[in-house]
C-alpha positions in Angstrom: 94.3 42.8 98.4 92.6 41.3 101.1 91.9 37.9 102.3 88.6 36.6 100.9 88.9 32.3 102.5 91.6 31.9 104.7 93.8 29.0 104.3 92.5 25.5 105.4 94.8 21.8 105.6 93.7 21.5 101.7 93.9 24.9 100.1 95.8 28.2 100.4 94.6 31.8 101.6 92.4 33.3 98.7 92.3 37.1 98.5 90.6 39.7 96.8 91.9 43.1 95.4 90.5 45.7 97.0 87.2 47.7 95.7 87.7 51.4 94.8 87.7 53.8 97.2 89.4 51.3 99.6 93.0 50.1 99.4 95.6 48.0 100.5 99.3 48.9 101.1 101.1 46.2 103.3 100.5 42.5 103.5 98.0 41.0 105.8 95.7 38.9 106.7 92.6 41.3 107.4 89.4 40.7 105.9 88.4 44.2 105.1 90.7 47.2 102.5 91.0 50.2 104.3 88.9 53.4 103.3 90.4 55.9 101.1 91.6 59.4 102.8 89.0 61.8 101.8 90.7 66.0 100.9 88.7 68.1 102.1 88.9 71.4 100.0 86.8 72.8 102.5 89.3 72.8 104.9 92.2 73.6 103.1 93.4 70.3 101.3 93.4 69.0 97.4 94.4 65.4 96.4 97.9 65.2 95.4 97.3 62.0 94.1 94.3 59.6 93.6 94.0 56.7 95.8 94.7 53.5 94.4 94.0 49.9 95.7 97.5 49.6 96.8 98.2 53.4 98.0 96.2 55.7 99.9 95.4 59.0 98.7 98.1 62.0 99.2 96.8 65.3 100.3 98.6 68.8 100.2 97.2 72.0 101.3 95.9 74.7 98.7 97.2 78.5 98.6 97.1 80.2 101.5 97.0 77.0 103.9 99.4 75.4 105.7 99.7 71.7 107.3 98.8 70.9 110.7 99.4 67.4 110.5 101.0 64.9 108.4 100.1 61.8 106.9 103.1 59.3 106.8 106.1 61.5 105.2 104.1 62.4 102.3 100.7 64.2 102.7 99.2 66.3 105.0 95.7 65.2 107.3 94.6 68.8 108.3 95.3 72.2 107.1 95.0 75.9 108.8 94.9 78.8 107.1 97.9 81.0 106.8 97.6 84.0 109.8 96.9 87.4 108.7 99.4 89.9 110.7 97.0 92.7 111.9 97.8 96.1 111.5 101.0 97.9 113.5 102.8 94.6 112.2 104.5 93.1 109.1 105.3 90.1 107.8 108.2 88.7 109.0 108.7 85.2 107.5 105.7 84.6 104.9 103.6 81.4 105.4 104.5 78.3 103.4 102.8 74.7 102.9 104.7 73.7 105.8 105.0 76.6 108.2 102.7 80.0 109.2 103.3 83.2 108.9 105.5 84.6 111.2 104.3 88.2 112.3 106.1 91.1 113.8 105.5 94.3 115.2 106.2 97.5 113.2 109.5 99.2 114.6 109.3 102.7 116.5 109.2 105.4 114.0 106.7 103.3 111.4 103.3 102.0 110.9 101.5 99.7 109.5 97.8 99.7 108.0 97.3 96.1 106.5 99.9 94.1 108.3 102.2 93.6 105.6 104.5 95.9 105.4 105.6 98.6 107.7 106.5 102.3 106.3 108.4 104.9 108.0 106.4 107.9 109.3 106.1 111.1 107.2 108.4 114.1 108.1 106.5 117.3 108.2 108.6 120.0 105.9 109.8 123.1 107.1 106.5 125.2 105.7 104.4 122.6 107.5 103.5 121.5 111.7 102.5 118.2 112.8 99.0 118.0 113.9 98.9 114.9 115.1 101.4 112.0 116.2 102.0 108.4 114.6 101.3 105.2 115.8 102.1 101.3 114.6 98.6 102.0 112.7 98.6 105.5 111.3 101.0 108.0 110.0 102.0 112.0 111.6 99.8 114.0 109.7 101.4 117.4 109.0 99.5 120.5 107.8 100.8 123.9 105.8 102.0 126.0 108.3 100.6 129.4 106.7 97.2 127.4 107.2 97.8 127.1 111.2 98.8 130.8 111.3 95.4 132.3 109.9 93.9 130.2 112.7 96.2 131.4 114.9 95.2 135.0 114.1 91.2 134.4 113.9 91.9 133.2 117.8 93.9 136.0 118.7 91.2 138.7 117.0 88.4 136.7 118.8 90.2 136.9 121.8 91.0 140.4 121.6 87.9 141.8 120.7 86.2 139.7 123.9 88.4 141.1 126.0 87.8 144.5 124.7 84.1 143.9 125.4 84.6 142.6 128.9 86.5 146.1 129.3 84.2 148.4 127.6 81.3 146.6 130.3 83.5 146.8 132.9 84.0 150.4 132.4 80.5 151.6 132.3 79.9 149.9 135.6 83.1 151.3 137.4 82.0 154.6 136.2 77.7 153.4 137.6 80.0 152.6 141.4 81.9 155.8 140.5 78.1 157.9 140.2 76.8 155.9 143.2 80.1 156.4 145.6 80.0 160.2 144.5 76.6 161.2 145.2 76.6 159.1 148.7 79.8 160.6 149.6 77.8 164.5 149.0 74.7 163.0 151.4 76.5 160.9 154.0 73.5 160.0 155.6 72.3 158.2 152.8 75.7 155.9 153.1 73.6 154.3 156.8 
């Protein structure tokens, strides 16, 4: 309650409980209740418990929330959500209604996609190559290595039959400088 008449020479204070959605929780001599805490689910918070004219109302944080800042010893006045570990990390300590999540990063040697957990790199067998390297956000990807050899031996055909071109051309003109050397060398004057 609040005071309604304060006290005079002939009478005494007279109060008035307070009106709901205010309340009251020490004595005083104020004229006006205090205004109920409102939770704001919006941001995180759900009422704990109700306000009453003689207690304020007790927030706590919803799943996945955590409190910022407390109200007295027993509620919480502002709530952030819990922070997602990106991926290459893990989880380290999961978030409570108290604390955050604590992140880490993934260890050499593993990766992670969703910043949860981290998994160890695959190990190409001994029929397969790696093709491509790991990283704290993707895995060694291996292939067969029968597959790499066919490419292998495409390459080396293509290779060997360009070659084989370039010498065949190469040959006919050698033997054009051959024809042209020869018949200057029988008519020297056509050589100045």
């Amino acid at each position: 309650s609040v005071v309604q008449i304060n006290c005079t020479l002939q009478e005494g204070t007279q109060c008035i409980p307070c009106v709901n959605g205010t309340f009251m929780n020490r004595p005083n001599g104020q004229n006006k209740c205090n205004p109920c805490t409102p939770c704001d689910q919006g941001n995180g918070l759900f009422a704990k418990q109700g306000c009453t004219a003689a207690t304020d109302t007790v927030c706590d944080v919803v799943n996945g929330y955590f409190c910022k800042a407390l109200m007295d010893e027993s509620g919480c006045s502002s709530a952030e959500k819990h922070t997602q570990c990106e991926p290459g990390h893990r989880i380290k300590a999961p978030g409570t209604s108290r604390t955050d999540t604590v992140c880490e990063s993934c260890p050499s040697g593993y990766f992670s996609l969703d910043g949860v957990n981290c998994t160890v790199w695959t190990l190409c067998s001994q029929t397969q190559i790696k093709i491509k390297e790991g990283t704290m956000t993707s895995d060694v990807v291996c292939e067969d290595a029968s597959r790499h050899h066919y490419f292998l031996i495409a390459a080396l055909i293509l290779f060997t039959l360009t070659g084989a071109g370039f010498g065949i051309k190469g040959i006919k003109e050698l033997n054009h400088l051959t024809e042209w050397l020869h018949l200057d060398l029988q008519n020297p004057a056509r050589l100045w």
